[in-house]
C-alpha positions as CSV (number, residue, x, y, z in Angstrom):
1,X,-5.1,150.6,-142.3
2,X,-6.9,152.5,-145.3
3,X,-4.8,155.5,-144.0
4,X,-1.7,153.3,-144.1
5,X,-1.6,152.5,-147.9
6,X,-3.0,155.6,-149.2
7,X,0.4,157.1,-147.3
8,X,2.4,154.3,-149.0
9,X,0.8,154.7,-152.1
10,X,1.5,158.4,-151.9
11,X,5.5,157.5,-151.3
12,X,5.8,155.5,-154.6
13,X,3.5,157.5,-156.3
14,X,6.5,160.5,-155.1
15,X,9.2,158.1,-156.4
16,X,8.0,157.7,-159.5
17,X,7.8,161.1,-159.9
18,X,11.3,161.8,-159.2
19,X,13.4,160.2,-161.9
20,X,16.4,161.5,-159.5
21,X,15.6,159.5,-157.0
22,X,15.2,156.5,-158.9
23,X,18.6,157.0,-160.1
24,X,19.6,157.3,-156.8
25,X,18.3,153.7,-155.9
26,X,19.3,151.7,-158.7
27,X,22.7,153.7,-160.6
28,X,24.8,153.8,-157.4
29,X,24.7,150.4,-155.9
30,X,25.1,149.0,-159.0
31,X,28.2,151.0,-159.6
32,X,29.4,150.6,-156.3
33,X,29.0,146.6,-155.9
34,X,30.8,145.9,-159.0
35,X,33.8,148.2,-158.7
36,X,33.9,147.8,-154.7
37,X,34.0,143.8,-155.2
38,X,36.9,144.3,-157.3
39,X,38.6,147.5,-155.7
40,X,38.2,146.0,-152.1
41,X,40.1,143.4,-152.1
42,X,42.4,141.7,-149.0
43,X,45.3,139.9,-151.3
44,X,48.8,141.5,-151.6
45,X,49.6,141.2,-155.4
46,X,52.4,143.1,-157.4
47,X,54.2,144.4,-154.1
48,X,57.2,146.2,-156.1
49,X,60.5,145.4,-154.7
50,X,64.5,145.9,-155.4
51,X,67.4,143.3,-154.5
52,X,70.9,144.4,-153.6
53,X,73.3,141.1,-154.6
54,X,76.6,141.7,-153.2
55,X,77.3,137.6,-154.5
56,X,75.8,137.8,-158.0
57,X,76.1,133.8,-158.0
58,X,74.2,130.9,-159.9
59,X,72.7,130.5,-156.0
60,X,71.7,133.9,-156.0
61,X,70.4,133.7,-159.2
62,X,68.2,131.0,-158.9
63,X,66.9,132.6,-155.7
64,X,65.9,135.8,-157.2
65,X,64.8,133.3,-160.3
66,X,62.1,132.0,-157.9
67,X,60.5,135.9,-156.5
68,X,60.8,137.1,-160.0
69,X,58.6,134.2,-161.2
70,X,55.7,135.5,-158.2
71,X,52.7,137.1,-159.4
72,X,52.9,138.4,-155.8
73,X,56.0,140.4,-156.7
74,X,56.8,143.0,-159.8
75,X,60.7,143.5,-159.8
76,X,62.0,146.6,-160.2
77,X,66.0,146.5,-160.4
78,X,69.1,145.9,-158.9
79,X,70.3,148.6,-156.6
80,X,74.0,149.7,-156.1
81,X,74.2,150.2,-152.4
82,X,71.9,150.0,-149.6
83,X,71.6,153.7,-149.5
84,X,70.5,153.4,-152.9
85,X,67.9,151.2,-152.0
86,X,66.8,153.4,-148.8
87,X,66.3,156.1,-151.7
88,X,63.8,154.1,-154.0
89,X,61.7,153.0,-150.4
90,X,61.5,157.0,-149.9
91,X,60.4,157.6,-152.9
92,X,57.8,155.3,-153.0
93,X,59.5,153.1,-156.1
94,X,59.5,150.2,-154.0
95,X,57.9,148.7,-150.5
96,X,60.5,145.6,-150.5
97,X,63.3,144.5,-150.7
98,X,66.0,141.9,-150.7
99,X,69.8,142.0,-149.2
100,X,72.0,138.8,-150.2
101,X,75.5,139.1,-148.8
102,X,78.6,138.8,-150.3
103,X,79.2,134.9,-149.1
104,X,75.8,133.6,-150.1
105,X,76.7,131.2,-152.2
106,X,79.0,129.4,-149.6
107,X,77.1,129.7,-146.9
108,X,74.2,127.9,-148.4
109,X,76.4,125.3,-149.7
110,X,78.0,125.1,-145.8
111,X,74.7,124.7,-145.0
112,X,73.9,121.8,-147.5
113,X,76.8,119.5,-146.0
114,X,74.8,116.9,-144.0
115,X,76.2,115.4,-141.1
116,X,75.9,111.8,-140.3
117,X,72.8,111.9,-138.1
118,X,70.9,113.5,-141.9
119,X,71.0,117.4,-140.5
120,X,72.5,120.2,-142.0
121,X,75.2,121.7,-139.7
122,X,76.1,125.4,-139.1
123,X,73.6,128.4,-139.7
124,X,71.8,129.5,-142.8
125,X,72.9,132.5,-145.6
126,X,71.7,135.1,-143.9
127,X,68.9,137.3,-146.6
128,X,68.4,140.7,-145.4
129,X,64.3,141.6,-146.2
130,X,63.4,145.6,-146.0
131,X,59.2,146.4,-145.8
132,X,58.0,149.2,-146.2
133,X,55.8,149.9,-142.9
134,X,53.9,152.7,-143.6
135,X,50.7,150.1,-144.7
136,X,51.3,147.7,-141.6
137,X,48.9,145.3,-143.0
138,X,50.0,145.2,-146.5
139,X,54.0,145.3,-145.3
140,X,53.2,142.2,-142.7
141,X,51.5,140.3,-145.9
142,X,53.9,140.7,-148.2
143,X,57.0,140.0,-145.4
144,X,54.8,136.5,-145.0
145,X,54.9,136.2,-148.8
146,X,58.5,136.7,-149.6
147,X,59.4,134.7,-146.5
148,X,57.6,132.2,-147.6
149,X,59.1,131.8,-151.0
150,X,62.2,132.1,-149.6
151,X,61.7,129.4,-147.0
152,X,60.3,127.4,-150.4
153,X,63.6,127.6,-152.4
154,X,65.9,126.9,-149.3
155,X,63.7,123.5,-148.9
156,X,64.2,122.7,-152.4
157,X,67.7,123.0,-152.5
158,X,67.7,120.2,-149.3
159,X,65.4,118.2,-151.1
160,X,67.8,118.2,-154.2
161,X,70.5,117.1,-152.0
162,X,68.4,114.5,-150.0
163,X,67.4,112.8,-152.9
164,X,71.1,112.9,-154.4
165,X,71.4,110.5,-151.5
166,X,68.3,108.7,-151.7
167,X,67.1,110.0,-148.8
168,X,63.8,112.2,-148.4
169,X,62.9,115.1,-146.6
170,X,59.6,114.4,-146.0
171,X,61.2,111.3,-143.3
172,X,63.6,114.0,-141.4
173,X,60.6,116.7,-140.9
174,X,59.4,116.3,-137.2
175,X,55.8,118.0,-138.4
176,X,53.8,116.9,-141.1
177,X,51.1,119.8,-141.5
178,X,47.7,118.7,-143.6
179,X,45.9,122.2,-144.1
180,X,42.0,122.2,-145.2
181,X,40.4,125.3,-146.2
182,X,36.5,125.7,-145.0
183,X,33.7,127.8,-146.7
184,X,36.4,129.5,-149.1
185,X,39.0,126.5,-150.2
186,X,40.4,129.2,-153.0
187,X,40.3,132.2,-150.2
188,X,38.7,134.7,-153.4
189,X,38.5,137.9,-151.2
190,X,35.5,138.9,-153.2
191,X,33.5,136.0,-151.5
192,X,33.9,137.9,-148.3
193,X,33.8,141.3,-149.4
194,X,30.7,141.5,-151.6
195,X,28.2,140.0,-149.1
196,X,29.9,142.8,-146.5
197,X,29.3,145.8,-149.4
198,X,25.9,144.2,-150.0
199,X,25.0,144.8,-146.5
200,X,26.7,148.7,-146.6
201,X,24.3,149.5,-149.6
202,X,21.0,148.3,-147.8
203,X,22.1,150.3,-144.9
204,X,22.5,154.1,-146.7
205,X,20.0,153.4,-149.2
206,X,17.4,152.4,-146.4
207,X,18.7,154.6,-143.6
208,X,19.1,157.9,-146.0
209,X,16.5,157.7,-148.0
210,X,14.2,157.2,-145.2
211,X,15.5,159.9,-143.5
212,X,15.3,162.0,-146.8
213,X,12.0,161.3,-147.3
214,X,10.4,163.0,-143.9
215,X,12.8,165.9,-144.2
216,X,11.9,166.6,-147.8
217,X,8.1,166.7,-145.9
218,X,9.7,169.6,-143.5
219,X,10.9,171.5,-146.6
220,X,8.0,171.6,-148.5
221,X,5.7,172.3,-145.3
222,X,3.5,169.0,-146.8
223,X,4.0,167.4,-143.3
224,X,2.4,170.0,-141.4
225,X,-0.4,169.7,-143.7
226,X,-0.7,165.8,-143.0
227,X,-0.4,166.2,-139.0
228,X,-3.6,168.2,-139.5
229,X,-5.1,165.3,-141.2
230,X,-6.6,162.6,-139.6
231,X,-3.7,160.5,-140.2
232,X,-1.9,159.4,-137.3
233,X,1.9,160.3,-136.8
234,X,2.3,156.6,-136.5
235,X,0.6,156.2,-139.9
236,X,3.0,159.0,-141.4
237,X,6.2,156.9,-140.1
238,X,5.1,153.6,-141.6
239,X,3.6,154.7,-144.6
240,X,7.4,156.6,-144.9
241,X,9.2,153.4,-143.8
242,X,7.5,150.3,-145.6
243,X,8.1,151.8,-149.3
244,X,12.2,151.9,-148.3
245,X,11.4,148.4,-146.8
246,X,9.9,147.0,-150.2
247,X,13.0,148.6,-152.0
248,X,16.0,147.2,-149.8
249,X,14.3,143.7,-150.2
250,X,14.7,144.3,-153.7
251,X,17.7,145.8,-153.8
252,X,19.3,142.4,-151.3
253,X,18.1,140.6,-153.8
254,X,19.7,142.0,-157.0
255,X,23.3,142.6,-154.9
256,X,22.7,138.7,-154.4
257,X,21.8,138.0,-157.9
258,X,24.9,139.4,-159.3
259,X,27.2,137.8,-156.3
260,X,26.1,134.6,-157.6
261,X,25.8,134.9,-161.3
262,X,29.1,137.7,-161.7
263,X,31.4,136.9,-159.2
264,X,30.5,133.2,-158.3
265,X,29.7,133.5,-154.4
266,X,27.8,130.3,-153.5
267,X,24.3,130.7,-151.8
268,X,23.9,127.7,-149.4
269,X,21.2,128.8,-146.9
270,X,17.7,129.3,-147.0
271,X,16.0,132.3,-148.8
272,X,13.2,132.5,-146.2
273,X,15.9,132.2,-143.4
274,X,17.4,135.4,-145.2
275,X,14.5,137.3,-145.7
276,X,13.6,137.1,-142.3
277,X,17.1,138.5,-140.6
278,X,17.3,141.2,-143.5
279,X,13.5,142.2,-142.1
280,X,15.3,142.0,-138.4
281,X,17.8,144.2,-139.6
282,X,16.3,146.6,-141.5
283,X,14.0,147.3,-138.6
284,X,16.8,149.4,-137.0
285,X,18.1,150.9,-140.4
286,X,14.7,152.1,-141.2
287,X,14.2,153.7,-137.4
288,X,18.1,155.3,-137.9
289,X,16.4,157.2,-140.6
290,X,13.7,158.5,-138.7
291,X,15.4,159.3,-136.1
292,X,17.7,161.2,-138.3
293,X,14.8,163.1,-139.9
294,X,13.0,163.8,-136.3
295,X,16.3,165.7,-135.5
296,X,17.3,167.3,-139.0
297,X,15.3,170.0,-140.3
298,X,17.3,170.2,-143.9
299,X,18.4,167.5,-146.2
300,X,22.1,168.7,-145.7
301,X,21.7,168.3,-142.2
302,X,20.2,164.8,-142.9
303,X,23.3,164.0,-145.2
304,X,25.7,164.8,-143.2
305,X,24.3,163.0,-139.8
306,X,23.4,159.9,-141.8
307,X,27.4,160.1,-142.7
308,X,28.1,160.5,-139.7
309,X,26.4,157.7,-138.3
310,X,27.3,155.3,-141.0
311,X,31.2,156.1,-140.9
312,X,30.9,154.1,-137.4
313,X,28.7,151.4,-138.4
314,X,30.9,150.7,-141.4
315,X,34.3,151.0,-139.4
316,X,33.0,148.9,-136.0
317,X,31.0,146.1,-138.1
318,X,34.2,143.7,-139.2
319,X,34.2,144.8,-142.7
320,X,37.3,146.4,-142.7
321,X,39.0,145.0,-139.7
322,X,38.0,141.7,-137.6
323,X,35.6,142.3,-134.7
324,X,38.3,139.8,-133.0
325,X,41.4,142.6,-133.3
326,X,39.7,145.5,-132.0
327,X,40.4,146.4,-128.0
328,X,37.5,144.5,-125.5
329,X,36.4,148.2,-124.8
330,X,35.5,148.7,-128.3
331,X,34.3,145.0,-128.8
332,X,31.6,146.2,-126.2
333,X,30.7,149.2,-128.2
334,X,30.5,147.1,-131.1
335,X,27.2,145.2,-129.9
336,X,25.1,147.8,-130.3
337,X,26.0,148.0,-133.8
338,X,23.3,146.1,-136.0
339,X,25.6,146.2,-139.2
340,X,27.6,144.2,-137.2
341,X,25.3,141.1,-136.7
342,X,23.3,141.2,-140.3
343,X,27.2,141.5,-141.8
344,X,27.8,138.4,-140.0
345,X,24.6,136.6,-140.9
346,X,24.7,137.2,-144.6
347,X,28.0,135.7,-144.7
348,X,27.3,132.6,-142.9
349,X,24.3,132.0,-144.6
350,X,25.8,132.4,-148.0
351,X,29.2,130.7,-147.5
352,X,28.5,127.9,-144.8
353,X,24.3,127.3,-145.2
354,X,24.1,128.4,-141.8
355,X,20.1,128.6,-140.4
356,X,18.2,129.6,-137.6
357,X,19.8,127.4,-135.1
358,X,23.5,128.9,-135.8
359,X,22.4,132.2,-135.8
360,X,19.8,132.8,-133.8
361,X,21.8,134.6,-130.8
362,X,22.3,137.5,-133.7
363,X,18.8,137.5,-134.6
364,X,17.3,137.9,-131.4
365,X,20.6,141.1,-131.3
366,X,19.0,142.5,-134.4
367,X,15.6,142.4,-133.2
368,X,16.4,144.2,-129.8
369,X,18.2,146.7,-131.6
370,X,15.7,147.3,-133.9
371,X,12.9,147.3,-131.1
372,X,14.5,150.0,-129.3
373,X,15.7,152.2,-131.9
374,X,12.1,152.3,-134.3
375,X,10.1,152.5,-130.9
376,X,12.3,155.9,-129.8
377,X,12.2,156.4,-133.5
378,X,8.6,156.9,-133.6
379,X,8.1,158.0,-130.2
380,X,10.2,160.7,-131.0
381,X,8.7,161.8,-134.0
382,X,4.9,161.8,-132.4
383,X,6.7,164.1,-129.4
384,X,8.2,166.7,-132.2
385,X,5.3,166.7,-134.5
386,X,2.4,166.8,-131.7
């Protein structure tokens, strides 16, 4: 155990050496977690778009009166032809637009003329909607969006002419919909995205600089001078490991801090609950990096795997993309992937005060990931260096 600390002791004693390294582990994720948690964000906001109005009416006015007024939407003209608009979608000017025909304004009133039984008769103006599909994401957001407002202004105009009559809407509709919003009631995209970049910091600042640590030991030829020692490979691993351990507690704690105090995410759960899963989790980030490093023999070489394997962790955890969407063949892929689980957890625990009881099933995930992956870890490294 004496062995133990004095190679952990040796590890910070390195750090504090190496005021590049300690710019590594604080500068960065500071950077990254406030401009991420703004930069990443989900909503659809200032979408610019074009209208061709072939009826240039008071109806048509008032409907373009109601996209115009959207902070979803930044207008950018009128356009004289549908080729015309085709042109600004090519260029990249636009990514929407809107078509109102020629009889618009009849249509709609058509439409307005109740029958006896309280329902409009004959079909709706047709409005002609061009997205941009390059983004299919974005484009199916912001068709929802303009749709949407559309759908609102066509129900106001019925309402107008209900209550004309002192009649309601509200008694024709078949469906009365009462929507609650769990966890996030103002859906603030940060509140799901921070937690998520939280957990993507841990991961390369444990993972890499574990792995950067042992391989710097190959370069210098100080590792071969330990193995002679009578420090134990095992010894070598932890006393590498534990320091990175210390510091991605620390560094959990400070992305939390400023979750909390910058961008307002609640913290329901429990601390100790937390501490625990990050320790689950960061059993297999740590054995990632010596894994890396028993493999590597360069710090390049170490970069660039570490890259590599973090590209899929990122992309197959359900930060970018819902575990839920991707094909069943990948889903099973996905298990094996501890970002995956601890992604999950933090988020639960922060937004709904989930505990041991909801999440144990990833827990017990995390810790059989871990298990395998720091034992072949370590068993690999005591093969290569014996």
């Amino acid at each position: 155990m004496k062995l133990l600390w004095l190679i952990i002791w040796k590890e910070f004693q390195h750090l504090r050496r190496d005021p590049g390294s300690i710019r590594l582990l604080i500068g960065p994720p500071l950077i990254q977690l406030f401009i991420l948690g703004y930069a990443m964000n989900t909503e659809v906001k200032n979408t610019p778009y074009a209208v061709l109005d072939r009826c240039a009416c008071p109806a048509s006015a008032s409907l373009l009166a109601s996209t115009a007024s959207s902070p979803l939407f930044k207008f950018k003209g009128f356009a004289r032809s549908e080729t015309e608009l085709r042109e600004w979608m090519d260029q990249g000017r636009i990514r929407a637009a809107l078509l109102i025909p020629p009889d618009f304004s009849r249509r709609v009133e058509e439409r307005l003329q109740l029958t006896p039984t309280g329902f409009p008769d004959g079909e709706g103006a047709p409005i002609g909607i061009w997205v941009d599909g390059q983004d299919a994401s974005s484009s199916g957001v912001a068709r929802g969006y303009l749709t949407s407002i559309l759908n609102q202004w066509s129900q106001e105009r019925l309402t107008q002419k209900l209550r004309a009559q002192g009649r309601n809407l509200r008694d024709l509709m078949p469906l009365h919909v009462d929507t609650r919003i769990a966890f996030n009631p103002l859906l603030e995209s940060s509140w799901y995205m921070v937690p998520g970049i939280a957990v993507i910091l841990i991961t390369m600042i444990t993972c890499m600089m574990t792995a950067f640590s042992i391989v710097r030991e190959k370069e210098s030829g100080t590792l071969e001078q330990l193995l002679v020692t009578p420090i134990k490979p095992i010894h070598i691993v932890l006393g590498k490991a534990l320091p990175f351990f210390i510091i991605g507690i620390f560094q959990l704690s400070f992305a939390l801090t400023v979750a909390r105090l910058w961008f307002g995410i609640p913290f329901l759960g429990s601390y100790w609950e937390l501490g625990l899963f990050c320790a689950a989790y960061m059993l297999s980030s740590l054995g990632i990096g010596i894994l890396i490093s028993t493999v590597a023999k360069t710090l390049q070489q170490a970069l660039f795997i570490t890259w590599f394997f973090l590209l899929f962790f990122m992309l197959l955890s359900g930060f970018f993309l819902p575990v839920e969407n991707m094909p069943g063949w990948v889903q099973i892929i996905t298990r094996a992937n501890p970002v995956r689980y601890f992604m999950f957890v933090l988020r639960s625990i922060l937004l709904k005060g989930s505990g041991f009881m909801d999440l144990w099933r990833e827990g017990v995930s995390m810790l059989a990931i871990g298990a395998v992956v720091f034992t072949g870890a370590v068993a690999l490294f005591h093969r290569k260096s014996g």
